[in-house]
N, C-alpha and C positions, 0 to 999 in steps of 0.2 A: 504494500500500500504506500501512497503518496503521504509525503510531510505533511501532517495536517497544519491548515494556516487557523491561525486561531489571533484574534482581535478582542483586548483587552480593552473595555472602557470603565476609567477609573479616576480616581486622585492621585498626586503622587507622594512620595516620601523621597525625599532628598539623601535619607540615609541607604534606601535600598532595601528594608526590610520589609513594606507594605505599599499597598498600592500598586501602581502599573508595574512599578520596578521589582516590588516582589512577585508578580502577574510574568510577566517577561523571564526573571530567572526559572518558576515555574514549568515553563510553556518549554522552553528549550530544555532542562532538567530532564523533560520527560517525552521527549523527540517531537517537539512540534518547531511551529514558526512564528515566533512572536509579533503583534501590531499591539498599539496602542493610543489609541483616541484618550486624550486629558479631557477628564472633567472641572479639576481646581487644582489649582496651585496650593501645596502645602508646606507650610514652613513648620518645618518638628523635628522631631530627634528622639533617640530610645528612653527620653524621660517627658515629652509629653508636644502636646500644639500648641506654637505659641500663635500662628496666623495663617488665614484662607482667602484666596483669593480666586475669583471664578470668574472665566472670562464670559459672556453674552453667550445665551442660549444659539442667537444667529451661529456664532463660530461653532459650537460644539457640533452644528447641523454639516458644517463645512466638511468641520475635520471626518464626521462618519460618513458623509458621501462622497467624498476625497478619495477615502478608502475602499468604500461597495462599488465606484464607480468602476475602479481597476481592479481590484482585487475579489475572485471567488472565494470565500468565506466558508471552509470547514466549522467554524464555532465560534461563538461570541461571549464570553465571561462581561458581568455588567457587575462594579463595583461601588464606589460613593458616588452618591445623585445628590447635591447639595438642596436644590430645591424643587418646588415643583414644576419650575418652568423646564428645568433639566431633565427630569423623569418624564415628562410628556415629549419631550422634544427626540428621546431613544423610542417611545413607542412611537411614537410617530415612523420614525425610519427604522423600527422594526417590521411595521406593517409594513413598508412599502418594499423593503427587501426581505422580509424572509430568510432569515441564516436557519439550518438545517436544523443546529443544536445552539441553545441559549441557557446559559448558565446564571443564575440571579444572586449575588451575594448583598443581601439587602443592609445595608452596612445603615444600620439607624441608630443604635445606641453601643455606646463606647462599655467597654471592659469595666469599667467603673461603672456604669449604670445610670449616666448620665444621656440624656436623650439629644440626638445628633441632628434631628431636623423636625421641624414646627408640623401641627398637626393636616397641614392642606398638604405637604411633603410626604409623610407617612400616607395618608390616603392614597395618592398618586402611585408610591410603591406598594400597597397592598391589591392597584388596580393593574400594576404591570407583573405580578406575580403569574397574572393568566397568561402571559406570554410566553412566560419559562417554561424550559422542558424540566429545570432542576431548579430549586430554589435550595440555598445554602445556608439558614440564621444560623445566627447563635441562640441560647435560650432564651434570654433577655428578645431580641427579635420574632423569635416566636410567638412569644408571648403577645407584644407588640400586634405582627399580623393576624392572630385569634383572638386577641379583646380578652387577654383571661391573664391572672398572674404565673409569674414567672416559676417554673416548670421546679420542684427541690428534688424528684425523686426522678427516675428512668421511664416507669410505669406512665407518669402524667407528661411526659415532655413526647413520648411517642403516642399518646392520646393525643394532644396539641397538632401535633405533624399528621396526623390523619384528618384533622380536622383540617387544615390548610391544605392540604391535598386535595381536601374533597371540597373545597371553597374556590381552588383554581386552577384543579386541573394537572399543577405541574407534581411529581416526583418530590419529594422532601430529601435531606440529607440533614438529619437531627443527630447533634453532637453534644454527647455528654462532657466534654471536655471542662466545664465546668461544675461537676456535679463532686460531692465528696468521695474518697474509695480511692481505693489502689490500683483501679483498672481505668479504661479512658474508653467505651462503646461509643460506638455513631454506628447509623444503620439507615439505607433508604427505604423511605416508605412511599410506598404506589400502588394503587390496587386492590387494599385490602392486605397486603404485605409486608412485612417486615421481612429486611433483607440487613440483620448486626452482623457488625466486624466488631470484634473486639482486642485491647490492645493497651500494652501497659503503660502507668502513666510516668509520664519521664520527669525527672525532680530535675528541671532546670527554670529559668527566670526568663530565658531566652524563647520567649513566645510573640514576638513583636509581628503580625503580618502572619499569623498562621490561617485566619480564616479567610484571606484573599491569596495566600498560597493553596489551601486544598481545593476551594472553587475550582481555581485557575488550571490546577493537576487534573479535574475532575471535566471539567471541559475539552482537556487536551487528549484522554485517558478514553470519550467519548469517543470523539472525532476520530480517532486510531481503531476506533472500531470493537472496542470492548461494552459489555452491558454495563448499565450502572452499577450492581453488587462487584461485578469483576473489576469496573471501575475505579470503588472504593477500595478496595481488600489491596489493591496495585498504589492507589494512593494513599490510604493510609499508612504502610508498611514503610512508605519513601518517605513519609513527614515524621515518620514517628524515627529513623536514623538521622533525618534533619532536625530536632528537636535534640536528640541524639549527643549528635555534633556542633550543637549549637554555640556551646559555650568556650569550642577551642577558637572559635572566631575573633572571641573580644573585641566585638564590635557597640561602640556607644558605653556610659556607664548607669544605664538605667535599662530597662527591658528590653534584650538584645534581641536579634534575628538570628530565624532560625539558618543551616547552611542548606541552602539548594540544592549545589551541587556536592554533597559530600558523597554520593555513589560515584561522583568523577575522582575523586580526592585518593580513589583504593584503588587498586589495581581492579580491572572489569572482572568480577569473577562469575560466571554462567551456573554453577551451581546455588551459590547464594540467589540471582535471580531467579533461578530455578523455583528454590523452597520457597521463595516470597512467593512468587507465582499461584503457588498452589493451598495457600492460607486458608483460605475457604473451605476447599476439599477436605483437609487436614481438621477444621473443625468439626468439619461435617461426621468426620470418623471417629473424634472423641463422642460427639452426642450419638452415636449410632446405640441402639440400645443393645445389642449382641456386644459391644466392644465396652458398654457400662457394667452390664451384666458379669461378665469376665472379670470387667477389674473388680466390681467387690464381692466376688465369689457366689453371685447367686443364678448363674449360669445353669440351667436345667443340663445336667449329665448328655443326654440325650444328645441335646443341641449343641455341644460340644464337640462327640460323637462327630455327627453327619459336617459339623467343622471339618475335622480330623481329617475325614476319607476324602473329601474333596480339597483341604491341602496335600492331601499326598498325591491324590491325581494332578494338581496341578504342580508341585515340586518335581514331578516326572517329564511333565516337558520344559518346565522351566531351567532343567539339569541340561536339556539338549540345546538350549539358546545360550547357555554359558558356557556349554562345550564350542559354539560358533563363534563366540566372544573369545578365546581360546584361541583358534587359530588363525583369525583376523588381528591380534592385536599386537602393536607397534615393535614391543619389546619382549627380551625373556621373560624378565620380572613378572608384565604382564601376564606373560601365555601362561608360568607357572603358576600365578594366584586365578586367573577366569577358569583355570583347570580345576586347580586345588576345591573352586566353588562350586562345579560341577557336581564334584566326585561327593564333595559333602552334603548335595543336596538330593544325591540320590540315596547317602546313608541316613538322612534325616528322615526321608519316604519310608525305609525300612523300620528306622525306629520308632515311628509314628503307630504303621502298621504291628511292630512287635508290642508292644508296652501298652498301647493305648487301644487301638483298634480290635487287635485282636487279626484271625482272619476276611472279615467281614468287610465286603467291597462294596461298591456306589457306583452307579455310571456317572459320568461328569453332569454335572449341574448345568443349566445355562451361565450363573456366570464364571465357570471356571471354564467353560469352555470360549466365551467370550473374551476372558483375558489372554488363555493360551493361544488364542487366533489373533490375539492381537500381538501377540508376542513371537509369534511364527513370522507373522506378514512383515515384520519389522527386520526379522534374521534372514529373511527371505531376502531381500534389497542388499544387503551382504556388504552394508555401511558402520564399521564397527562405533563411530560414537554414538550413531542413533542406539546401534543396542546396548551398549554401556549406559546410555538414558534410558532405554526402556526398562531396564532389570535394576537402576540403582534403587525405586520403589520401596521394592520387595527386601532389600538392606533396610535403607532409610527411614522409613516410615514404620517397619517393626521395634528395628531400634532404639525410635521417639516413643512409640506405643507402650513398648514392652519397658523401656527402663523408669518411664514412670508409674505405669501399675505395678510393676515389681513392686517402686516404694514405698505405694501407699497400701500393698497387699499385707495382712496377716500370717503370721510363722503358720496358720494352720489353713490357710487358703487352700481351698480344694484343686487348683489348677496353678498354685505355686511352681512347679516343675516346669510346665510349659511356657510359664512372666520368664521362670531364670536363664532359660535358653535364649531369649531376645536380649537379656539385659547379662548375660555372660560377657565377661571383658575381651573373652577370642571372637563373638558376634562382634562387639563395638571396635573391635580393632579392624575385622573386615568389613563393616561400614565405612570405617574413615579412608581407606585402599579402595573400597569402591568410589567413593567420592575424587578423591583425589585420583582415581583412575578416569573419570570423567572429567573430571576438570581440564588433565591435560588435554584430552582429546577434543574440547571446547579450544583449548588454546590452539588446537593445529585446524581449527577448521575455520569453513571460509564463514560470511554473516550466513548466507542461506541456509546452509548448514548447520549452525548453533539455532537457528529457527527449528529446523525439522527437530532436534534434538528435543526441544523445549514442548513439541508439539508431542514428540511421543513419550516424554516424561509424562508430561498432565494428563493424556491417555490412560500412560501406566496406574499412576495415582487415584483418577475414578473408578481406574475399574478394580482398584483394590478395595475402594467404598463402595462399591457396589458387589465385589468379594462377601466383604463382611456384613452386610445390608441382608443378604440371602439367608443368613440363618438366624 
C-alpha cells in the first residue's frame, strides 16, 4: 500500500510536544505523510500557555483548500478549534471535500479541568462530532459532549462513549488514562461494542501532547489500512514505549513530551514488532476460558484429554515443518537446533501419548487441522524465514502462557506437570534461539519479505487461539 497522506489541523506548540508538531512527528513515526493546516498560534512550553493567537477564519478556509485542492487526502486528524467561527468553517470544507477517514480530537478542556472554549464553541464541536469516523476525548470531554459529569470509574466512562456514539454516529476511543489503578484501558466503542486494549501505566510526568499524538497514530494507523481495534492495540503499544522513553528526552522543565520516535532510537527489531502486533490475539488467549480453566486447575479431566490427543496430532506434523526449517536454514548452529526441535517434538507426541493419553487416539479436529495446513502451505513455499515465523508461535506464546500459570498455579495443581514443561528453563532457552533465530532471518530479508513473515506469524498466532478456543 501507498504512504498514506494524512492532514493534521490543529494549534501549535513551539516546543514540539503537542499540536501539529506532535501530529506530524506522529504521522511519520508511524509511516504516513504528514500536512498541517494551523488553527492558532500558540505560545507555551512544558509548564503551561502563556498566549493564543488565531488568524481569521477566511485564512484557515485558504490554508484547507490550499491543500484539498492538490493534494488526495488519505485522513484528516482535527485538533484545537479555538472558536466557533473555526469549527464551522472545517465542517464547512469537510462537506465539500469529503476525506475518507476523519479523526476528531475534541480538544475542549485542558488536563487541569479548566474549560478551553465558550459554550456557542462547545456546541459547534458537539455538532461536528457527526462528521467523525472516530472521535478521541479525554474524560473530562466526554463528559462535556454527553451533558453528564465527569466519568470516576471505567464502567461509567464507556456508558458515556456509547452514549456519544449513538448521538453521532462516529466510533469513540475512550481513555482511561486518567482514571486511578495500575493499569491505563482505552477501548473503541461502535456498534454496541467494546473493542479494550489494555496496558500498563507508565510513572512518568512526560505526558505533554499525548492525546493529539494517539488521534494523530490513530488516523494514520487507519489510513494504512488496519480496523480501529487493530488500530488501537498498534497504537497504543507505540505511545505506551513513547511515554516509555519519554523522560531520557529532557525536554522542557515542566511536563515533558512524550518520544515519537523512540522505535527509530533501537535498532528495527521485526520480532518485537512482531509481538506488539499480535496484543490483541494474545489477550484474547489469556481470556479464552479453556486457557482460564487450566491455569486454576478447574479444567474438567476430560477436556484436557481431547486437548492432549489433538496436541499430539498436531506436534506430529509440526515435527515435519521443523525438520524443513532444518534443512533450509543458513547455518550449522541453525540446522543443529531446527533438528534438535524436531526430534523433541516428536518425543513430546510420545510422551503425551504414554503418561497422559494412554493409547486412545482422535482424528484431527478442525482446528488442528487448520493450523497444520497452515503450516504445511507455508513449508511448502520453501522460504525459510516465513517458516521460522510460522513455528516461532508455538515457542513463544506457550512460553508466555505456561510461565505465568506455572506461577500463579498450586504445589497440588492437577495439570502442574504439563504448566512445568512450558515454563522449564531448557523450553525458555529454546524460545529465546527461536526468537533470535528469526530475528536474524528478519535481518537478511528484503521489506516484502519481513511483511510475508509478519503475515504468517499472526496467522500462526490465531490459529493457536482458535487451537485453544476448541476445547
Amino acid at each position: 500500500m501507498s504512504v498514506p497522506r494524512v492532514l493534521s489541523i490543529a494549534g501549535t506548540d513551539p516546543t514540539g510536544g503537542a499540536g501539529v508538531q506532535a501530529d506530524l512527528k506522529s504521522i511519520g513515526a508511524l509511516g504516513g505523510y504528514g500536512m498541517a493546516v494551523v488553527t492558532a498560534l500558540v505560545a507555551q512550553n512544558t509548564r503551561g500557555v502563556r498566549s493564543i493567537h488565531v488568524p481569521p477564519a477566511a485564512f484557515l478556509s485558504e490554508q484547507l483548500r490550499a491543500v484539498s485542492d492538490d493534494v488526495a487526502l488519505d485522513a484528516v486528524k482535527i485538533g484545537m478549534l479555538h472558536s466557533r467561527a473555526l469549527v464551522e468553517t472545517v465542517d464547512d470544507w469537510l462537506h465539500d471535500v469529503a476525506p475518507p477517514i476523519v479523526v476528531l480530537d475534541p480538544v475542549m478542556v485542558a488536563t487541569s479541568g479548566d474549560r478551553l472554549l465558550d459554550r456557542a464553541a462547545e456546541e459547534a464541536v458537539r455538532a461536528l462530532c457527526s462528521r467523525a469516523d472516530l472521535v478521541t476525548p479525554n474524560l473530562a470531554e466526554l463528559a462535556v459532549l454527553t451533558g453528564r459529569a465527569p466519568a470516576e470509574d471505567w464502567r461509567t466512562a464507556l456508558d458515556q462513549a456509547h452514549a456519544l456514539h449513538e448521538s453521532s454516529g462516529a466510533a469513540v476511543l475512550v481513555k482511561g488514562g486518567h482514571l486511578a489503578g495500575g493499569s491505563s484501558p482505552d477501548a473503541i466503542v461502535a456498534d454496541g461494542a467494546v473493542h479494550e486494549v489494555t496496558g500498563p501505566r507508565i510513572a512518568t510526568r512526560s505526558t505533554h501532547g499525548t492525546g493529539c499524538s494517539l488521534s494523530s497514530a490513530m488516523a494514520t494507523l487507519r489510513a494504512s489500512g488496519l480496523s480501529w481495534p487493530d488500530a488501537l492495540t498498534r497504537a497504543k503499544a507505540w505511545l505506551t514505549g513513547a511515554l516509555a522513553a519519554a523522560d531520557a528526552l529532557q525536554v522542557g522543565r515542566g511536563n515533558g513530551p512524550v518520544d515519537h520516535f523512540h522505535e527509530l532510537r533501537r535498532a528495527a527489531s521485526w520480532t518485537d514488532a512482531a509481538w506488539q502486533v499480535t496484543a490483541r490475539v494474545r489477550a484474547d488467549v489469556d481470556r479464552c476460558g479453556f486457557v482460564q480453566a487450566l491455569g486454576d486447575g478447574t479444567l474438567a479431566e476430560a477436556r484436557f484429554h481431547r486437548y492432549l490427543a489433538q496436541d499430539a496430532l498436531y506436534l506430529h506434523g509440526y515435527s515435519r515443518v521443523l525438520a524443513v526449517a532444518a534443512d533450509l536454514a543458513p547455518t550449522d548452529a541453525d540446522r543443529a537446533f531446527w533438528g534438535a526441535c524436531a526430534e523433541s517434538a516428536l518425543e513430546e507426541e510420545s510422551r503425551l501419548h504414554r503418561e497422559r493419553i494412554g493409547v486412545a487416539t482422535q482424528d484431527a479436529a478442525s482446528a488442528t487441522l487448520a493450523y497444520l495446513g497452515h503450516l504445511d502451505s507455508v513449508a511448502a513455499r520453501g522460504q525459510y524465514a516465513e517458516i521460522v515465523a510460522a513455528v516461532l508461535p508455538c515457542f513463544w506464546l506457550y512460553s508466555d502462557v505456561g510461565r505465568r500459570l506455572r506461577a500463579l498455579s498450586a504445589p497440588a495443581h492437577p495439570y502442574r506437570d504439563w504448566l512445568e514443561t512450558y515454563d522449564d528453563p531448557a523450553f525458555a532457552d529454546a524460545t529465546k534461539r527461536a526468537i533470535a533465530a528469526a530475528e536474524a532471518a528478519a535481518g537478511a530479508a528484503s521489506v516484502d519479505e519481513r511483511d510475508s513473515m509478519t503475515q504468517v506469524f499472526v496467522a500462526s498466532m490465531r490459529l493457536e487461539l482458535a487451537f485453544f478456543e476448541a476445547f
